[in-house]
C-alpha positions as CSV (number, residue, x, y, z in Angstrom):
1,X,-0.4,37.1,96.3
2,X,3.0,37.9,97.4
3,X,4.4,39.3,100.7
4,X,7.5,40.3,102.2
5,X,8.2,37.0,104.5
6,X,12.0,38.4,105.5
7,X,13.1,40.4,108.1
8,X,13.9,44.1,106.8
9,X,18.1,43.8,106.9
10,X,19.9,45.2,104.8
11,X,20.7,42.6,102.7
12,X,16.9,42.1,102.1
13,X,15.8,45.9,101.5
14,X,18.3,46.0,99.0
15,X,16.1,43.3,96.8
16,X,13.8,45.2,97.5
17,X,14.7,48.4,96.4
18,X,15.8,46.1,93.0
19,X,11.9,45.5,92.7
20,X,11.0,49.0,93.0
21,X,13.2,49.2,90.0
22,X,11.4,46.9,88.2
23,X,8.1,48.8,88.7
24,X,9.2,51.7,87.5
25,X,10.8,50.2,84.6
26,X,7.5,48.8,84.2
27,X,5.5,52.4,84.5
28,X,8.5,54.0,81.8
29,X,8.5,51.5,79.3
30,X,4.5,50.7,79.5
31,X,5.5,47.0,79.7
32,X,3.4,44.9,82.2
33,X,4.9,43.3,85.3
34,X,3.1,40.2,86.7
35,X,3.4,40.8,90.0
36,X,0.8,39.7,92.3
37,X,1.0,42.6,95.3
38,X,-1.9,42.9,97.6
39,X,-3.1,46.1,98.5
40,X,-2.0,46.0,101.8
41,X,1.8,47.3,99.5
42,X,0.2,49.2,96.6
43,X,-1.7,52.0,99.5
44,X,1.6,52.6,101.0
45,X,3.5,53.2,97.6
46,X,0.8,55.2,96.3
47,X,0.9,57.1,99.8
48,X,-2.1,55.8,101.1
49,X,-3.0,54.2,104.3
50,X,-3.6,50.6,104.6
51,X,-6.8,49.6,106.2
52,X,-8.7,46.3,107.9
53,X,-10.6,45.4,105.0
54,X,-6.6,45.1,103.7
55,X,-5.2,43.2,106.0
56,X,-8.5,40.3,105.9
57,X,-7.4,40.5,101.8
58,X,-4.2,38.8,103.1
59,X,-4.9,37.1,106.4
60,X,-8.7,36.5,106.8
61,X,-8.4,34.1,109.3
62,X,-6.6,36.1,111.8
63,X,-9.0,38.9,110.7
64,X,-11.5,37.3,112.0
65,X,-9.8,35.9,114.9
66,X,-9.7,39.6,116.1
67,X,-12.9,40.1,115.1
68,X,-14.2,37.4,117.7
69,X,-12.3,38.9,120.6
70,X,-13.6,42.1,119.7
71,X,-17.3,41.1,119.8
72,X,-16.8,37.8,122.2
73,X,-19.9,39.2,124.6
74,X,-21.9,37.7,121.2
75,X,-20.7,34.7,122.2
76,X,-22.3,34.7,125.3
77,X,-18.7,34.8,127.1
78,X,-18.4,36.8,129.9
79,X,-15.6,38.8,131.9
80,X,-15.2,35.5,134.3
81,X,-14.9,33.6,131.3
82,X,-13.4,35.1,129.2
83,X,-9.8,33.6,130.1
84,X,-11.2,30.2,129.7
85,X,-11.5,30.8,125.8
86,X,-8.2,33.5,125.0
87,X,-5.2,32.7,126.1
88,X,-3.3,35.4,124.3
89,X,-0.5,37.5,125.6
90,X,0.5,41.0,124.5
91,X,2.8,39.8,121.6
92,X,2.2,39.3,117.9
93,X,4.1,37.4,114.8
94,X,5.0,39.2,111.8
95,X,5.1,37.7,108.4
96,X,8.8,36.8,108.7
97,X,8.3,34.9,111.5
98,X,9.6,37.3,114.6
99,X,7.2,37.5,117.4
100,X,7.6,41.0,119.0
101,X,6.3,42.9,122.3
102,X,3.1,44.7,121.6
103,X,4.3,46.8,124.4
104,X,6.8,46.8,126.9
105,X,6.8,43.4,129.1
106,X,3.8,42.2,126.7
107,X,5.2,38.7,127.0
108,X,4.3,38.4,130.6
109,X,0.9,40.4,130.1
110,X,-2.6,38.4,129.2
111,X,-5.3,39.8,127.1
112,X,-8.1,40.3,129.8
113,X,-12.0,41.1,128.7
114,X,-11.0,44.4,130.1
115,X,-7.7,44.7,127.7
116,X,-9.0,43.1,124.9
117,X,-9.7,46.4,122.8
118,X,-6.7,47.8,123.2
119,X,-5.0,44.5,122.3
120,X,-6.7,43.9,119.1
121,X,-5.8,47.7,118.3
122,X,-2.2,47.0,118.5
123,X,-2.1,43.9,116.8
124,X,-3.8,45.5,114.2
125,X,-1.8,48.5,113.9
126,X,1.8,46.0,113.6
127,X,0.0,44.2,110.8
128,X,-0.9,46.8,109.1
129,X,2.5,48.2,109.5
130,X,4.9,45.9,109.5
131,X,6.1,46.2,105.5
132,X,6.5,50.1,106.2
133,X,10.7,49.4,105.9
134,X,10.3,46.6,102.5
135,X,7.7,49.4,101.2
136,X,10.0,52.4,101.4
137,X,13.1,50.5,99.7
138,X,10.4,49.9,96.7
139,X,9.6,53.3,96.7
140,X,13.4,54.4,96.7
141,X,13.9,51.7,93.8
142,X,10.8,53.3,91.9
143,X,11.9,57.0,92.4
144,X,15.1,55.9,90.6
145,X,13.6,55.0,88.0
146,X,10.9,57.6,87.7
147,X,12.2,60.6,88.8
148,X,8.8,61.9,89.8
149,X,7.8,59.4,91.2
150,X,6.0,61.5,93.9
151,X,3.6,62.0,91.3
152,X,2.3,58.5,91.6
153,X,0.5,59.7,94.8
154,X,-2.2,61.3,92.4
155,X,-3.1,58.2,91.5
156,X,-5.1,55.2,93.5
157,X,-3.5,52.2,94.3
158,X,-5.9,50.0,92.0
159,X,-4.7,52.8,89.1
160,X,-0.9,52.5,90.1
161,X,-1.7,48.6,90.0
162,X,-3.0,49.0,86.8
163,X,-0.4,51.1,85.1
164,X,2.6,48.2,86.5
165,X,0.5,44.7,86.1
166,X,-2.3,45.9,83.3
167,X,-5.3,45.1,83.5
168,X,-6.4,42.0,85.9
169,X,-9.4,39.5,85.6
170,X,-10.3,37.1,81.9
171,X,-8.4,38.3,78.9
172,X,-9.5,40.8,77.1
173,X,-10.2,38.9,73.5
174,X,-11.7,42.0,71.8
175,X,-8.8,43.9,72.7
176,X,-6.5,41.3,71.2
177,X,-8.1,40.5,68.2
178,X,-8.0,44.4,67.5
179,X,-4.7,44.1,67.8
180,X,-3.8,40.7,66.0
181,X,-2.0,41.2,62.5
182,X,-1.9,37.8,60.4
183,X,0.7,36.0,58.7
184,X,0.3,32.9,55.9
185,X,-3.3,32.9,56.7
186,X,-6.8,34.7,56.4
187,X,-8.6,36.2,59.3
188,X,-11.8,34.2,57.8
189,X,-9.6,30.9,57.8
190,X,-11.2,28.0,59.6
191,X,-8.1,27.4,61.6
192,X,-8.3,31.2,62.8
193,X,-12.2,30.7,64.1
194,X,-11.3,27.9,65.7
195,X,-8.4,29.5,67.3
196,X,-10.5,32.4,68.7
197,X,-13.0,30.1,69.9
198,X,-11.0,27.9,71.7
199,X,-9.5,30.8,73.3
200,X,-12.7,32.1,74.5
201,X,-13.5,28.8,76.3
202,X,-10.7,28.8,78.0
203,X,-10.6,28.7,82.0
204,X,-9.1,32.4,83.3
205,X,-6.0,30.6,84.4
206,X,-5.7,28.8,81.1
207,X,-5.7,32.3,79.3
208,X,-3.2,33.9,81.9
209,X,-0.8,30.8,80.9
210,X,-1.5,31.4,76.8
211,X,-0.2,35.4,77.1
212,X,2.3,34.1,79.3
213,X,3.4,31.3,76.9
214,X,3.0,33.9,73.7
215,X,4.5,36.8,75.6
216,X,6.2,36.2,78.8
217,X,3.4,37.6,80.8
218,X,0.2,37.0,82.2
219,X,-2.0,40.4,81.7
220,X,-2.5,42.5,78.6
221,X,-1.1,45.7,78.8
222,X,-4.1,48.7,79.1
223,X,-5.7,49.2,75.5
224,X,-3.9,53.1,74.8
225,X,-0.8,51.0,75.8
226,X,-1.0,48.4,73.6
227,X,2.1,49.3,71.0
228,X,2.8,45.5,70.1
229,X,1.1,43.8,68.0
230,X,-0.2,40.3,68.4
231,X,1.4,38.4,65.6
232,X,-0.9,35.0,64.6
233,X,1.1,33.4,61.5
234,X,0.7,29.3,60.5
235,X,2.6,27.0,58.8
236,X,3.1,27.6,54.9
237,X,0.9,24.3,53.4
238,X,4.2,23.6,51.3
239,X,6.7,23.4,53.4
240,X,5.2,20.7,55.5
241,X,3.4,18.5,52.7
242,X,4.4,15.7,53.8
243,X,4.1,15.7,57.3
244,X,1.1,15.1,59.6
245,X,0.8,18.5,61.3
246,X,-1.9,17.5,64.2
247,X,0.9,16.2,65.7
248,X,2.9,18.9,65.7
249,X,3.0,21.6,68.6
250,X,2.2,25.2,68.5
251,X,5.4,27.5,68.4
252,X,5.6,30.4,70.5
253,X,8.0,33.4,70.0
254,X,7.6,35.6,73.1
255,X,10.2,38.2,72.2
256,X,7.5,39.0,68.8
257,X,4.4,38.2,70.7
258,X,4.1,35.5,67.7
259,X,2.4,32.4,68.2
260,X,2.8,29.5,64.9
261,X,0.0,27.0,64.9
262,X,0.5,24.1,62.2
263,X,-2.9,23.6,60.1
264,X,-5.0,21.1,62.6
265,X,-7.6,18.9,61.2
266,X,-9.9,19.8,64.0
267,X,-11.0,22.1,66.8
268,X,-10.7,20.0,69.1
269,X,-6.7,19.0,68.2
270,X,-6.2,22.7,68.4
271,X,-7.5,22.6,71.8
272,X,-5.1,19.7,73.3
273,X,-2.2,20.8,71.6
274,X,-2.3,24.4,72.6
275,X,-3.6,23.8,76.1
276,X,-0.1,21.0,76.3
277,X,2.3,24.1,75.3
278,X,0.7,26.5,77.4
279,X,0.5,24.2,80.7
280,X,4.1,21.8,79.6
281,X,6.0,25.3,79.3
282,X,6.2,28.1,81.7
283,X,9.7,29.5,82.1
284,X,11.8,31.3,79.6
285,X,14.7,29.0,79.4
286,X,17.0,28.4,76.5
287,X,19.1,25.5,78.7
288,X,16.7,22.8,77.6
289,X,17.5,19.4,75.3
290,X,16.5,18.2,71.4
291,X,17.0,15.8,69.7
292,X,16.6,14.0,66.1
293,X,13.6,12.2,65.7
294,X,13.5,10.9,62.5
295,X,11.9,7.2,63.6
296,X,8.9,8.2,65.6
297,X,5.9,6.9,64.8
298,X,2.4,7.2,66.6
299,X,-0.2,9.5,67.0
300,X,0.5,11.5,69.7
301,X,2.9,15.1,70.0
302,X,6.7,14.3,68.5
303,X,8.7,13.6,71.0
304,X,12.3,12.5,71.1
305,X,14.6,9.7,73.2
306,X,17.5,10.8,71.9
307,X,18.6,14.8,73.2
308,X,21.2,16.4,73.0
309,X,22.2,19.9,74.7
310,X,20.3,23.4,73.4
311,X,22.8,25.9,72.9
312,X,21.2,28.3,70.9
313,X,18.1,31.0,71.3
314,X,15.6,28.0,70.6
315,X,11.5,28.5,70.0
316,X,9.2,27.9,72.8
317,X,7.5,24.8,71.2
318,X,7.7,21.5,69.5
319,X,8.5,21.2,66.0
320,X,9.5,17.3,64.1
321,X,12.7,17.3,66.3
322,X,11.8,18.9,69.6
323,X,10.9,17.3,72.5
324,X,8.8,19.8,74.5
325,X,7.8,23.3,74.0
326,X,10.1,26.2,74.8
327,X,10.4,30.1,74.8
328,X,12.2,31.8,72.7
329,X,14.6,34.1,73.4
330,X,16.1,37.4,71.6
């Protein structure tokens, strides 16, 4: 979960204005962001109020930390004892580091049993208020992008969430198979079974990593937004003949949402070789080295000793003379 850890200059509000930006090219275009904002952000851009149950999302530790000076007399502490247990003072720490005053001269004032209320209140309030500057440079960002933006506040903050990120928790394989077109091979081919069931057995986070390996992100967009097509093609039987294809790589082609799987023997090959892609590469990155490989012998993945420098738009993967698996890039 990400927040703001930098004090709100001007220097900083202008990056974040830039991300505002990037959510409402996100809402225009219906393409998903992954962006992993905690609801403590999305009430205030959606013009809602943040709450305690938002700030223990974030912090529940210090959540309950106030919680215990609230209700301490459960504890069997007293007023005369109080001060042997909290030995707080009327200041607080924001994300960013910066302690402030919770009120004028708080740095010399204690939190007494008599206080204590008031202090948690205040506490509370700068937590839960303490983005308000990095929120309202998003929302300038977003309303210049989406012109009616104001609009947004007709929606919740899990539906604004939604329409940015798509939808969150395991992948959705019904949704993608309905969407899958094929290419060189059968939906009733064994190698396509075995695909979907390995898939399926996948961990959440192992999932996340495949769309993000085969698309650049890690949710599917909402299912009356899904306009691209998930492209599942393998390699043509004669054009690698000769050549042992479990240890090839899976290819990945995240500007087509294409993914190339070379004909595996087994499930279980399919498994290692796809989980190694998906886990091995994680960043869009063209700057990355080859090399010939035309005396490897083994029986693990091709690999190479001998690079040399990438310099054009390269697929994500491993083929005979690549040595680890890459994006693509338009």
């Amino acid at each position: 979960t990400f927040l703001p850890a930098v004090p709100a200059t001007d220097e900083n509000l202008a990056r974040f204005n830039f991300v505002g930006k990037l959510l409402g090219v996100a809402v225009r275009t219906k393409n998903a962001l992954d962006l992993a904002l905690p609801g403590l952000l999305w009430k205030p851009l959606a013009g809602q109020e943040p709450e305690r149950i938002d700030l223990a999302a974030v912090d529940r530790a210090f959540s309950n930390y106030l919680e215990y000076i609230r209700n301490i007399s459960q504890q069997g502490i007293t007023a005369s004892t109080f001060n042997d247990f909290i030995f707080e003072t009327f200041t607080a720490r924001k994300q960013s580091g910066e302690e402030v005053e919770l009120r004028p001269g708080g740095r010399s004032q204690a939190v007494t049993w008599d206080n204590r209320h008031e202090y948690c209140a205040l506490v509370e309030r700068l937590r839960l208020s303490e983005f308000r500057e990095h929120v309202t440079a998003m929302a300038q960002g977003l309303s210049a992008v989406v012109p009616c933006s104001h609009l947004l506040s007709l929606f919740t903050w899990q539906q604004l969430e939604l329409r940015v990120c798509g939808p969150p928790g395991p992948l959705d394989l019904a949704l993608l198979k309905r969407h899958t077109i094929y290419r060189n091979i059968q939906p009733s081919d064994r190698l396509v079974h075995e695909f979907w069931a390995v898939l399926e057995r996948f961990t959440v986070e192992e999932q996340a990593l495949f769309v993000q390996f085969v698309w650049g992100r890690s949710r599917l967009p909402p299912p009356a937004e899904f306009s691209t097509p998930f492209q599942l093609q393998s390699l043509a039987p004669k054009s690698v003949a000769s050549t042992n294809q479990d240890r090839l790589l899976p290819v990945a082609q995240t500007c087509f949402f294409s993914l190339l799987l070379p004909r595996y023997s087994r499930a279980d090959i399919l498994r290692e070789r796809l989980l190694y892609a998906i886990t091995t590469c994680r960043d869009i990155d063209a700057d990355f080295l080859v090399g010939s490989n035309n005396n490897h012998s083994g029986s693990g993945p091709v690999s190479s000793t001998t690079h040399t420098t990438a310099t054009a738009p390269l697929a994500r993967a491993s083929a005979a003379n690549v040595r680890r698996p890459v994006r693509s890039i338009p």
